[in-house]
N, C-alpha and C positions, 0 to 999 in steps of 0.2 A: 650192267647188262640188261636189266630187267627194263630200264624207261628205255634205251636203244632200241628193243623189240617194242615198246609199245608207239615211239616214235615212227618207227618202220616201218607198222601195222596203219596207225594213222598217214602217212602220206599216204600207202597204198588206197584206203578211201580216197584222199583226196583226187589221185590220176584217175580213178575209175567214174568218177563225177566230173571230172574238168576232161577226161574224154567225149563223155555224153554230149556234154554243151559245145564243144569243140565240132565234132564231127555235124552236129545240128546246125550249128552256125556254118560252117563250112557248104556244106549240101546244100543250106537253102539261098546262100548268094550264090553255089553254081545253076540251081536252076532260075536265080533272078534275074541271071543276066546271061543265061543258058551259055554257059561256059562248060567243057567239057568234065565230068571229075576226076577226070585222069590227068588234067591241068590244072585246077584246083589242089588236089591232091602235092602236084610236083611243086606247086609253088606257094601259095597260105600255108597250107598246112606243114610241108613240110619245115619252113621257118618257124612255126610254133612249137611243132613240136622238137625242132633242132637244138632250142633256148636250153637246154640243161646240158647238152655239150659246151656249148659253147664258155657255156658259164662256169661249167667246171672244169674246162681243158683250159680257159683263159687266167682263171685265178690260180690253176698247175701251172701253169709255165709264168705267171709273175712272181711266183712262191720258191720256185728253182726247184721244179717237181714235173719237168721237161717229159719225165720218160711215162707220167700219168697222160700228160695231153697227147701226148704220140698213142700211145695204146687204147687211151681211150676212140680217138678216130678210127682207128685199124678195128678194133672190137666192136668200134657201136655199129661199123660197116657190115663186119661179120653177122653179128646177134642181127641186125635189121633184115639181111636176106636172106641166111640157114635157120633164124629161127621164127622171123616175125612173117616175114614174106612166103616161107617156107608151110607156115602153120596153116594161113590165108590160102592157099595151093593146094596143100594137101585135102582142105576142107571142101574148101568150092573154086575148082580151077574155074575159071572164066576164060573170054574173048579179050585180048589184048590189043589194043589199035596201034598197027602198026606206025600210023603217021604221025601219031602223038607220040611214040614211045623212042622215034630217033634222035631227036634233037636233046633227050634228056640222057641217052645211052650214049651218042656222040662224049657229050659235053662230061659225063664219066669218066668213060676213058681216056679222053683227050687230059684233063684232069690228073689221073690216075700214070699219066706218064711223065709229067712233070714231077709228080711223088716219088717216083721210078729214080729219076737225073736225079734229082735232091738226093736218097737215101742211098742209091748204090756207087751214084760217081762222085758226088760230094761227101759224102759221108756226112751229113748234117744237113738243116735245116736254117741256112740264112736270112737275114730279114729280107733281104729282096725277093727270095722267094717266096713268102707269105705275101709280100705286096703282088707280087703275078698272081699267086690265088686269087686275091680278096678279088683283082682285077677280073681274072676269068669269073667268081659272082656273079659281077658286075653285069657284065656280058649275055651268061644266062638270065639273070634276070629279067634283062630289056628284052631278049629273044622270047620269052615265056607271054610279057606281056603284049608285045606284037603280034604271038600268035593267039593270044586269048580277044585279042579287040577284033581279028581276021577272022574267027571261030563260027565256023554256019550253028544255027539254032538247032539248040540239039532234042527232039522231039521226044514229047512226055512219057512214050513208051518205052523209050531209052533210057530214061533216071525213075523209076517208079519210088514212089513214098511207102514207106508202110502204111494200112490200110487207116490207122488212127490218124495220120498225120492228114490225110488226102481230106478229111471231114471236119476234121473239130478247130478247124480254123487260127490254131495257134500260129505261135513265130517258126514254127519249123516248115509253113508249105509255102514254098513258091512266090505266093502271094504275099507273103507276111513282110512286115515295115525292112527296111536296110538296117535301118538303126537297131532294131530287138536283134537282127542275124548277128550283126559286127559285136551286139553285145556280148550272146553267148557265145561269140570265136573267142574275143577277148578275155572273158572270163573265165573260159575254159582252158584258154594257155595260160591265165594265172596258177590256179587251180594245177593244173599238171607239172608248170613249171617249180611249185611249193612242193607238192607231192613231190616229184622226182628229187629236188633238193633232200629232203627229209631220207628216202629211202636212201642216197649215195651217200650222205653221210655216216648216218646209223651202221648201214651196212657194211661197207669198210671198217668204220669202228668196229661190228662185232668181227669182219674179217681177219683185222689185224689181231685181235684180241685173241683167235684161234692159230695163229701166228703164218697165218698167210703172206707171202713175198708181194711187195708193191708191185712189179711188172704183172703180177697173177691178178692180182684186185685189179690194172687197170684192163684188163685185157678180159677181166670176164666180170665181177662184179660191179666196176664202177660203168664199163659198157653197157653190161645190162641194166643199170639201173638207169643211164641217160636216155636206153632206148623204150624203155617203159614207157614213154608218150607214144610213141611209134608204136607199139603191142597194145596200146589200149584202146588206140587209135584201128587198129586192124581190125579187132577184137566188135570194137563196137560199128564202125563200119560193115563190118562182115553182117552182126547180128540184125544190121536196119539194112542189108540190102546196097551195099553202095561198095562193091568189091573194088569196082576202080579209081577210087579215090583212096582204098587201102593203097593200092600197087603204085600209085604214082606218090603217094607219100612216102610209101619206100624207096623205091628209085629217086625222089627227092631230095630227102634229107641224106641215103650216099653221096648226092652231091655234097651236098651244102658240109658234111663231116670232112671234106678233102677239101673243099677251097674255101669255106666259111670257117668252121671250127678249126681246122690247122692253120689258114690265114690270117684269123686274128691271133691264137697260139703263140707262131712262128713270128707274124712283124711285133709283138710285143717282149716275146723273151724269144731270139734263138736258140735251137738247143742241138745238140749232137744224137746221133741216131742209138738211145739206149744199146748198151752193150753190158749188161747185165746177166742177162742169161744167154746163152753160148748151145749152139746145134750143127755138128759138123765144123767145130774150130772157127764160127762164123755167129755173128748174133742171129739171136733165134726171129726176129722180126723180118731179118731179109733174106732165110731160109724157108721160115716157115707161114708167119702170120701175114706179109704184104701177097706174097703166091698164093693164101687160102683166100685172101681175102677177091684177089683177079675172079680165080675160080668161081666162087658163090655167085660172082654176081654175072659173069659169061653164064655159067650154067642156068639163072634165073631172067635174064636177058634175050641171049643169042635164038633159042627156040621163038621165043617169042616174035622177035623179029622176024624170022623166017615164015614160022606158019602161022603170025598172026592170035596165036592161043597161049596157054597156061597146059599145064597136063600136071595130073595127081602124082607122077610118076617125077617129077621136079621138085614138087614140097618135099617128096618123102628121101630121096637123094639129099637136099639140103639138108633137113634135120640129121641123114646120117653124119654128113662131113662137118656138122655143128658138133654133133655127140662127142668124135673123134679128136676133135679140137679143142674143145676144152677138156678134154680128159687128157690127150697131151700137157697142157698146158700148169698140170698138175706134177704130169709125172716129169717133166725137166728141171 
């Protein structure tokens, strides 16, 4: 138990440093090529820091550990907008663009109803339908980067630097090579993607060790530890000033956990919609956790769309319905 916790202690360094570089590198190719960061955000980043789902919802379901990769997408969904996006909100609500923020909310939900068919009318999770995931991806993708090459110059009063950055000439301003950017994105999804390995291991291990049920580890532990790139990404976004590169990372990578991480999931191992834990004589994912999960993210979403902003009165709503959820998730 003892190297678990120092192992756990240790990657947590490593995501706190491979965010730094992450978020640096990130920033300074959206203002190289004044791409928006709220596009930025929905799309780099959020694949970087999507990599620990992926990777550990893909080796669950080739393991026959079907009901970890399910839970962990439904959770890392959850943790990313009641708690990550939630916390970004409550701290510093911001201006949310509405015209960037459709196409990544569409392609959500649109998403999010295919998951719907799959889990309520099939009862399971076919390989063909991870191939329509990976396809829908596919999709946004090209859509994100058509709109990033269409994208008007987004003026410097709009992305401001910290005041160190604006001066001392390193790779994080504006000006600085492509190459040092791509290195510290690079480096920095290493780095985070280590880190978070480290903690979901460890952590689970010490879970199970405390004799925690696998649906529970996946649905709060092993979620929050994939989404730890996403939290640290917030985190340090927030503290350099770049709130909308936090938000679109988040809204990102909910995509990318419903049609990238269940898509590879689902076309590698099919699996059946865990029915392990029971809520109203029904599994408790399609009573409880696919509906919380709709919720968090209409609630983090829908205002925005309409008036265009963030409100502090949103963080602090999510964090309630985050509290409440995994406290349920204890007591069933």
């Amino acid at each position: 138990m003892h190297d678990q916790i120092m192992l756990f202690a240790f990657g947590l360094l490593l995501l706190i440093k491979g965010g730094d570089w992450f978020v640096d590198g990130a920033t300074a190719i959206a203002h190289r090529f004044h791409v928006p960061e709220l596009l930025i955000g929905a799309t780099v980043v959020s694949i970087g820091t999507t990599l620990p789902e992926v990777m550990v919802s893909a080796t669950s379901a080739l393991s026959g550990h079907g009901e970890i990769a399910y839970g962990n997408a439904i959770g890392s969904i959850i943790c990313n907008t009641a708690l990550i996006a939630a916390v970004t909100v409550a701290v510093r609500p911001a201006a949310a663009p509405r015209t960037a923020l459709r196409v990544p909310v569409l392609f959500f939900f649109g998403s999010a109803a295919i998951y719907l068919v799959s889990a309520y009318a099939l009862g399971e999770f076919p390989r063909w339908i991870g191939l329509v995931l990976l396809s829908v991806f596919l999709a946004y993708m090209a859509l994100q980067v058509i709109a990033a090459r269409r994208a008007p110059a987004v003026p410097s009063d709009e992305v401001p630097l910290p005041e160190a950055d604006a001066h001392d000439g390193d790779d994080r301003t504006p000006s600085s090579p492509l190459l040092a950017a791509l290195a510290r994105l690079v480096l920095g999804a290493a780095l985070i993607a280590l880190g978070a390995d480290l903690l979901v291991d460890n952590g689970t291990k010490i879970a199970e060790g405390l004799g925690v049920p696998e649906s529970v580890i996946a649905l709060t532990f092993v979620a929050l530890g994939t989404s730890l790139p996403e939290l640290v990404t917030a985190i340090t976004s927030l503290t350099k000033g770049h709130g909308a590169l936090s938000l679109g990372n988040v809204i990102g990578a909910n995509i990318f956990n419903l049609v990238l991480v269940s898509g590879v999931s689902v076309t590698l191992s099919p699996f059946a919609v865990p029915a392990g834990t029971t809520l109203l004589g029904h599994p408790a994912s399609l009573v409880l956790d696919i509906p919380v999960m709709l919720l968090v993210m209409a609630l983090l979403t829908l205002p925005a769309l309409c008036r265009g902003k963030l409100y502090r009165w949103q963080g602090i709503a999510l964090l309630g319905v985050y509290a409440a959820f995994c406290t349920l998730q204890f007591v069933l």
